[in-house]
Every structure is written in C-alpha cells, then in structure tokens.
C-alpha positions as CSV (number, residue, x, y, z in Angstrom):
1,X,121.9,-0.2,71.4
2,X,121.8,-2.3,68.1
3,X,123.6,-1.1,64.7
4,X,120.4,-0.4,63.5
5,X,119.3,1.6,66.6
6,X,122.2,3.8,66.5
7,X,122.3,4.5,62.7
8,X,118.2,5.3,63.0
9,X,119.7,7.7,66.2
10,X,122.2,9.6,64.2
11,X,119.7,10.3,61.2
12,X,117.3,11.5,64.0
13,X,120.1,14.0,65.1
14,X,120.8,15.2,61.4
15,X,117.4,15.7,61.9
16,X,117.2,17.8,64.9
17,X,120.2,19.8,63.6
18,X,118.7,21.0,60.6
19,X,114.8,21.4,62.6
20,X,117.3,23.7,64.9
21,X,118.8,26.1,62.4
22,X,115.2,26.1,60.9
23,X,113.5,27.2,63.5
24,X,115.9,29.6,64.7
25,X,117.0,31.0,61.6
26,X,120.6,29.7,61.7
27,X,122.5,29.0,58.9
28,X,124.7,25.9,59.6
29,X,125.9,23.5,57.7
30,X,125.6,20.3,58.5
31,X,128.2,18.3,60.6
32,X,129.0,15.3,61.0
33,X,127.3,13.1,63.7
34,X,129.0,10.9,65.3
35,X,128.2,8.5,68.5
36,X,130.9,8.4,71.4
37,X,131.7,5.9,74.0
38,X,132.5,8.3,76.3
39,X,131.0,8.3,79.7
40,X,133.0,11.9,80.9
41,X,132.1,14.0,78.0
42,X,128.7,13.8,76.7
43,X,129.0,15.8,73.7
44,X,132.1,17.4,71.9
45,X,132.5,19.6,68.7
46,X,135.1,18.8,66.7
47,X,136.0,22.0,64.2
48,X,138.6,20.3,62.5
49,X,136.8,17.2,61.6
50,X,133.7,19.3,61.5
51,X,131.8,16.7,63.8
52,X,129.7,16.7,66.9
53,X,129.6,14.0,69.2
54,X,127.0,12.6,71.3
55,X,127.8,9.8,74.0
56,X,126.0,6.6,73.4
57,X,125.5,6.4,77.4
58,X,123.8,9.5,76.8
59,X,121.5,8.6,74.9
60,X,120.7,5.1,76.5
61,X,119.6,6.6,79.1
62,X,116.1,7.0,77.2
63,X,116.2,11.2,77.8
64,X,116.2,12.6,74.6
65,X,115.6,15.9,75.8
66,X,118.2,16.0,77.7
67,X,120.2,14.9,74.2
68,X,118.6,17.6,72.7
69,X,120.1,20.3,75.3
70,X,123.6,18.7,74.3
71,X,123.1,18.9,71.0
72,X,122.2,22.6,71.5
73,X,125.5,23.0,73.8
74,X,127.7,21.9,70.9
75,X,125.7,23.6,68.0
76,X,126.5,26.7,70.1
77,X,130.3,25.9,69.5
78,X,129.8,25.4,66.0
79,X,128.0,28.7,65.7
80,X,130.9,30.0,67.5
81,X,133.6,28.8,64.8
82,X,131.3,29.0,61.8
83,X,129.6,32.1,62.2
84,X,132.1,34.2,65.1
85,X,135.5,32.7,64.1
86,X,136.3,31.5,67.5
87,X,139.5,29.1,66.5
88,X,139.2,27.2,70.3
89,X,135.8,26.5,71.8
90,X,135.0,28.1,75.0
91,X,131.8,29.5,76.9
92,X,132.6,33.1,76.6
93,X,130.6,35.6,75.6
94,X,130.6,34.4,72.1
95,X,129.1,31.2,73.2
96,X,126.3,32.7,75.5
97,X,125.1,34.5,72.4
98,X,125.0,31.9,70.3
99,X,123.4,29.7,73.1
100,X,121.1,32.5,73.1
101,X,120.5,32.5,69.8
102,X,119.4,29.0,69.7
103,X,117.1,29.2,72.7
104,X,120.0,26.9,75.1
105,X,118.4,26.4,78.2
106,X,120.4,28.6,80.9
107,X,120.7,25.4,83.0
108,X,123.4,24.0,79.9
109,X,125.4,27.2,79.2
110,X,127.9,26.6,81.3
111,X,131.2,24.6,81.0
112,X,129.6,21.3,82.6
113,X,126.7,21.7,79.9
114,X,128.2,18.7,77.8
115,X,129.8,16.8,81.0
116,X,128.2,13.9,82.7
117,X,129.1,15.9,85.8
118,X,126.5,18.4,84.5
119,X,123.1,19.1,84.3
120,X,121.9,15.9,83.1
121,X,122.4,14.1,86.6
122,X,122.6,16.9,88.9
123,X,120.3,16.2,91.9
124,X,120.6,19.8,92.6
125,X,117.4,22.4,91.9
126,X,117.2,25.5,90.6
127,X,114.8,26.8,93.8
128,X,115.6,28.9,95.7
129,X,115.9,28.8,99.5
130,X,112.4,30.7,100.3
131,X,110.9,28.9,97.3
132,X,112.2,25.5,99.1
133,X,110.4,26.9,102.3
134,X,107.2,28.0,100.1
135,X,107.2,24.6,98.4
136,X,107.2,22.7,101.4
137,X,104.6,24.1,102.9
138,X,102.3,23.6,100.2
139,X,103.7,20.2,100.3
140,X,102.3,19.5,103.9
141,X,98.5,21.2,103.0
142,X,98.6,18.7,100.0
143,X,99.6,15.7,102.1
144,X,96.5,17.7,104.4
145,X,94.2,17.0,101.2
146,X,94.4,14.0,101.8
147,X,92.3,14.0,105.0
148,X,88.8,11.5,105.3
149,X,87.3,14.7,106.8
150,X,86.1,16.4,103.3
151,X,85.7,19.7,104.4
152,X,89.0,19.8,105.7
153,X,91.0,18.7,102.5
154,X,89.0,21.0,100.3
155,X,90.3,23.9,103.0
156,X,93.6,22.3,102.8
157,X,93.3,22.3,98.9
158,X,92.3,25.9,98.8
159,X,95.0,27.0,101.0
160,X,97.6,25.4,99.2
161,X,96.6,26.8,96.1
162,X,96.1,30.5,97.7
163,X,99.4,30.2,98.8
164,X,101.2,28.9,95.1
165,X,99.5,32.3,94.0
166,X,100.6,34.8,96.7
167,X,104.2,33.1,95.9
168,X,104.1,33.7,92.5
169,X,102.8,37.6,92.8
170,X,105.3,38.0,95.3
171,X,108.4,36.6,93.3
172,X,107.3,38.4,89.8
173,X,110.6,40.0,89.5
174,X,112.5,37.4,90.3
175,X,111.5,34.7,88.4
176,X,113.8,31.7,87.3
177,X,112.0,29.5,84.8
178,X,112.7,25.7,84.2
179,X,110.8,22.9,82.2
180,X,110.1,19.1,82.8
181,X,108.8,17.1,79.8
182,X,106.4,14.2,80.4
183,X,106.0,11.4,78.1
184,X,103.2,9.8,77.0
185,X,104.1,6.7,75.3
186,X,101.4,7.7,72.4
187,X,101.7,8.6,68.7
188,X,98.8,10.8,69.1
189,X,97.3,12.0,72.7
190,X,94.0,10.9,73.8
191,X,91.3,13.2,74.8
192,X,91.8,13.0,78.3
193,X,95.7,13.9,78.7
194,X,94.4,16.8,76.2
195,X,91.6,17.8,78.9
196,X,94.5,17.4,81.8
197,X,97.3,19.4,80.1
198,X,94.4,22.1,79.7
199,X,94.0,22.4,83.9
200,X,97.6,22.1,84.4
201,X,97.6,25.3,82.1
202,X,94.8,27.2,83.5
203,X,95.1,27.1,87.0
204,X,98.6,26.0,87.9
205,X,100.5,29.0,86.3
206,X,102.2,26.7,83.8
207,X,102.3,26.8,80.0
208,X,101.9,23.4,78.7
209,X,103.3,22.3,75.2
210,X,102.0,19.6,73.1
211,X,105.4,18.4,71.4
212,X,106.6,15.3,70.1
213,X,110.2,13.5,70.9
214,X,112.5,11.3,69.5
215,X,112.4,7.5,71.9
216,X,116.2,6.0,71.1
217,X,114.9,2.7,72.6
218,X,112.6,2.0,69.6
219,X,113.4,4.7,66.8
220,X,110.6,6.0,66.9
221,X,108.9,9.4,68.3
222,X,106.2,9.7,70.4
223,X,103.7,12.6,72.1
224,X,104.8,14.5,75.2
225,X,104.0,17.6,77.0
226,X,106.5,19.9,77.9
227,X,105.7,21.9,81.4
228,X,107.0,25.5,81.6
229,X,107.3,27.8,84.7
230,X,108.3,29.2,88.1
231,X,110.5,25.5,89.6
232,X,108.1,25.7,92.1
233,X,104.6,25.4,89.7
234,X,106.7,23.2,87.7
235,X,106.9,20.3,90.5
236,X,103.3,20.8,91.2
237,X,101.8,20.7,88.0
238,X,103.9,17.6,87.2
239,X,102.4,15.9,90.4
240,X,99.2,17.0,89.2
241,X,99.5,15.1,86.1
242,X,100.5,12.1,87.0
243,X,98.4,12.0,89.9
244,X,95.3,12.8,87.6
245,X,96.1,10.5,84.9
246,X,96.2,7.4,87.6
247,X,93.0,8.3,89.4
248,X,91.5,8.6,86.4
249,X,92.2,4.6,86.1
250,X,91.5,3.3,89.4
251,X,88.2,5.2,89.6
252,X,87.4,3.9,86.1
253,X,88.0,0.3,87.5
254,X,85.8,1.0,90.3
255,X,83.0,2.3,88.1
256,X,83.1,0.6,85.1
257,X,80.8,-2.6,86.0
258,X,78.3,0.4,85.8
259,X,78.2,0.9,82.2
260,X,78.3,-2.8,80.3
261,X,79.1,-2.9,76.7
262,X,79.7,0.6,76.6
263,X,83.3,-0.2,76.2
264,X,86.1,2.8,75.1
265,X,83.0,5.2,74.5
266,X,82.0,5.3,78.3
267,X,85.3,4.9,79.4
268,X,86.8,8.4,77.6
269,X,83.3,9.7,78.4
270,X,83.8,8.7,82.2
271,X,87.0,10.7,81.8
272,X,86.2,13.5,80.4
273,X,83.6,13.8,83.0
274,X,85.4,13.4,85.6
275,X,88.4,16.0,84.5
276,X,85.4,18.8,83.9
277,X,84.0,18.1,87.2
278,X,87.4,18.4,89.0
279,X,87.8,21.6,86.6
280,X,84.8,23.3,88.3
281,X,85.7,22.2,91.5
282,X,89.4,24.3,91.1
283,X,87.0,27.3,89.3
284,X,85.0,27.6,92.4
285,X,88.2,27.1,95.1
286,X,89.8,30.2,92.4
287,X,86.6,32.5,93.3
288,X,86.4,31.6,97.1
289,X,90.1,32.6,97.6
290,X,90.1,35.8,95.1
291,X,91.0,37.7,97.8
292,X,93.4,35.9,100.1
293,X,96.7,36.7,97.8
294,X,95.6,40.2,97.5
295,X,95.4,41.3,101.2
296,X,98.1,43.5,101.0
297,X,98.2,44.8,97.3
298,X,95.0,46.6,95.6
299,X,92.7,45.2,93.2
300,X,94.8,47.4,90.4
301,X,98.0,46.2,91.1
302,X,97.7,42.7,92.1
303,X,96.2,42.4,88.1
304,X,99.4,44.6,87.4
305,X,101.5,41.5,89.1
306,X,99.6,39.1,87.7
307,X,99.8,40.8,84.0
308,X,103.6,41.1,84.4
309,X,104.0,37.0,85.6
310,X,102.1,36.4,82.8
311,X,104.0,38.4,80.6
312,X,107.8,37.3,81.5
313,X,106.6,33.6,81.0
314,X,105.0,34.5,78.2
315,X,108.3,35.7,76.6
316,X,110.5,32.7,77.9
317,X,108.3,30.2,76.2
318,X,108.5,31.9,73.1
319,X,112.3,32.2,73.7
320,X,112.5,28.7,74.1
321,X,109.5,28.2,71.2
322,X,110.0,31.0,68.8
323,X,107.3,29.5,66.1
324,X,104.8,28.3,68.5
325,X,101.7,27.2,67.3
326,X,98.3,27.5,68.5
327,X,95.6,24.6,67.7
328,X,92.2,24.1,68.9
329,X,90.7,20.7,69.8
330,X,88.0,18.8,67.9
331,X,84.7,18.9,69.8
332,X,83.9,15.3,71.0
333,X,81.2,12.7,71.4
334,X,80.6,11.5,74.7
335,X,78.2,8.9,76.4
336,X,76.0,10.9,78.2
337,X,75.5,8.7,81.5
338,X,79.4,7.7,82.2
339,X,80.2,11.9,81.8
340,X,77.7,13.7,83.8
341,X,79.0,10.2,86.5
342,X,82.5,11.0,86.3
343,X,81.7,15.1,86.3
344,X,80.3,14.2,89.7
345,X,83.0,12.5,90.7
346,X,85.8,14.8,89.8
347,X,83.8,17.4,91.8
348,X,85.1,15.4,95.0
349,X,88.3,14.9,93.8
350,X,91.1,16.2,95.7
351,X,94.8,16.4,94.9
352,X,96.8,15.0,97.2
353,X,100.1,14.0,98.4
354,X,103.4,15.5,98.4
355,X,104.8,16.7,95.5
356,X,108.4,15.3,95.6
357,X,108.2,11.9,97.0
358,X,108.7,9.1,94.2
359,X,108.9,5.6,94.1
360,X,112.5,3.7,92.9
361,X,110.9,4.1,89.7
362,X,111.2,7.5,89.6
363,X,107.4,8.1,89.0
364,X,105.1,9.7,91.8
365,X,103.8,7.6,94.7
366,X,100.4,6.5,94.3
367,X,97.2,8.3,95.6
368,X,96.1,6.2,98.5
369,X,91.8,5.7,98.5
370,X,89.8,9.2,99.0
C-alpha cells in the first residue's frame, strides 16, 4: 500500500470506530489508529498510548470485514479499560460482555481473535459433524441437478431442498449462526443482484443484508450483501449466488442476438425475467414438497419449528444489526419481449453443482451447459 492508501485506510477506521460506538450506543473516545507491520498480531490495543493497531498485512489482504471483526476485538479491550477499569487486557468475562455489547462475532472472542493464527485464516468450519454429513448429501443431489435427464434434476433439486428444510426444523435448538459477505464491485446494485439477494432470502432460510464496505485497494467503498444463517444455508445460498449471477451472463450471451438494439434495456429485462421464472420454479418445488419435512411432526408444530428458526435468526441479525433498516425497491421498466424470454428460461433453470468446490481463485467452479 501507498502513503496515500494507508492514510485514506486509517481515516476509514476513525470512521468505523465512531459508526461502532454509534450504532451500539458506546461512548468511546476516540483512539488513536495506527497501522502495524506485524504479521503475528493482527490488531493490538495499547491503553497507555491509547492506540489500536491494525496490521498492514491485514488489511492487504483486501478483507475488510474481516478488519472490521479486529477492529471490534480490540474496541472490546478498550471498552474493557475505559468503561470496566480492566488495567491488563484479557478475554475474561469483562471482555465477553463488552464483545457482546458491540455485536463481536462469537467466531473473534476468543484469544486468537486478533492473531493471524486465528479466525481470519482458519480453514476450519463451524459445522458440525451431522451438518457435515447433511451438507454433503445435499451436495451430491445438487451435483444430481445437474443431470441432461430434466425430470430427474428437478427431482434431484426438490430433494435437496426438502432435505435443507427437514435439517433446519430438526436442528432449531441448536443452531450456530455464521455470515459470509459477498462483494459486488458496484457503488450502487443493479436490479438483478437485488432480484437474486431477494431468492436467496426467501427460500434458502438466509437473511440477506444490503450493506456497503470499505475496499483498502482503492479507498473507496463499494455494495455488498452480507448472508446470515445456519453454516450449512450459508454455503448454499452463497453457491446460489454466484452461480445465478454467472448463468445469468452466459445465457444472456446466448440470447442476446435475439433482441438487436435493445441494448441494457433487454438485457436487465432478460434478467429480471429470467430470475422470476426460476423464482416460480422454486415456489412450485416449495408446494410439491410441503409435506416431505413434516412426516413425522404435525401441521401445528412443524409451523411451531418453523416460527421458532425464524425467530432465533431473527434475533441474531438484529444482534449483529441493532438499527436495521427496511427499504423497498423501486418498481421497474422492463422490455416486454426479453422478460417474459428469460421468465421462460429461468423456469428450466436448475442449480447445480457442489457447493464447496472452488477454483484457485477462490470463486465457485463454473456451471457446465444445462
């Protein structure tokens, strides 16, 4: 990083300290923000110089949420000191609370929360054994949805979908929550990553929030969604994303000679389409397979389940997002002929693929050709 990359980083961090106490209701005064070399300890708070450090190799790395959960970690140590009179940082009980108070994701409470041995690279995932089991099962019916025969990946669709919801009614009470924040790249998000985010939402028992977040690379922020949920939905719905935002593309490329000089207009519209056909396609899959999680369990008290899922997210989303916002969407204008083309299209779309395979990259393999 450039001088003028780091000194546009450390008023972004000023920044996030004082959005913090804001949102939370802390009073804090401001420290001082410095930028390490360290490549051990990724952030360190300082109460006799009244500073917090951030590692530079920390924030190279191009994760700025992950920054954020350190900067979190050692605002919890200043909380301690300021506001407790703890004279030698530790994660005792003082520091839970405090990491409560500021919504600290569990995952960075403990002593490795600031440590490059820590969260930040940990290969290791919050699921549990069975939900490693569950998971790869629904792994191999997606990788099944992928079939030539249609009827059979729509049946392999449907039954991994069945079984993501008898997983989650069977694992209400013990629930362990993570998040996974997708970038976008975009200063404002177009209409079809809004239409996406609204699926991932409504049928793959996430909440999805519309954020924005700091990019150290170029100083300056841009859109993202952050994913909220069981670990399990979480890894789906993130594979659903980026597989719907690339099929979106390369059936757009296939299509497009369709509608000259329509330009942007039938592309979005050919999107749009497309997302509400494949949206109708999951709503009918939802109603053919209403009963297949609740063959054991009554009508009464599988809604019971459902109500109390619901209702434990619910509250660790507003944990994490304690003024959370709600906005509608502008209604918009479409071209008629590339919509109702695309609506047909996402009708036949089937998700596919494994859910954990990625490319050196990091991002998610490719959907091969339906």
């Amino acid at each position: 990083m450039n001088e003028k990359l780091e000194n546009l980083c450390l008023r972004q961090l000023h920044q996030e300290h004082g959005d913090i106490c804001l949102l939370y209701g802390v009073d804090l005064g401001p420290p001082v923000m410095e930028l390490t070399d360290s490549r051990h300890c990724f952030g360190v708070w300082d109460p006799v110089k009244r500073s917090i450090g951030i590692s530079v190799h920390l924030v190279a790395s191009g994760r700025w949420d992950q920054v954020l959960q350190v900067l979190k970690h050692e605002m919890a140590h200043q909380m301690s000191t300021d506001l407790f009179g703890v004279r030698r940082p530790d994660h005792g009980e003082v520091f839970q609370r405090c990491a409560r108070m500021i919504g600290l994701d569990p995952a960075w409470c403990g002593a490795s929360g600031d440590l490059a041995s820590g969260p930040v690279f940990s290969p290791a995932s919050a699921t549990t054994e069975a939900g490693r089991r569950v998971l790869a099962r629904i792994q191999k019916l997606l990788a099944l949805a992928g079939s030539d025969n249609e009827h059979e990946a729509a049946l392999a669709m449907q039954k991994a979908r069945a079984l993501q919801t008898a997983w989650n009614l069977e694992q209400v009470e013990e629930c362990q929550y993570r998040s996974v924040v997708i970038t976008t790249g975009r200063k404002r998000l177009a209409g079809h990553q809004q239409a996406i985010g609204a699926l991932l939402t409504d049928f793959f028992q996430v909440r999805v929030i519309v954020s924005t977040l700091y990019d150290p690379a170029v100083g300056e922020s841009f859109k993202t969604f952050e994913l909220l949920g069981r670990d399990e939905n979480v890894r789906i719905a993130e594979h659903c994303y980026h597989f719907l935002e690339n099929r979106l593309q390369v059936l757009w490329q296939q299509n497009r000679a369709r509608f000259p000089g329509n330009g942007l207009r039938a592309r979005n519209s050919y999107y749009l389409g497309l997302l509400k056909g494949f949206r109708e396609k999951l709503q009918l899959q939802d109603q053919e397979s209403a009963g297949q999680a609740s063959l054991q369990v009554s009508a009464g008290e599988l809604r019971a389940l459902q109500v109390a899922a619901d209702a434990r997210l619910e509250a660790w989303v507003r944990f994490r997002f304690p003024r959370l916002a709600t906005r509608r969407g502008r209604r918009r204008t479409v071209y008629r002929d590339s919509f109702e083309e695309g609506r047909v299209a996402g009708r036949n779309l089937t998700l596919h693929r494994t859910v954990t395979e990625r490319t050196g990259s990091g991002r998610f393999l490719p959907p091969g050709p339906e």
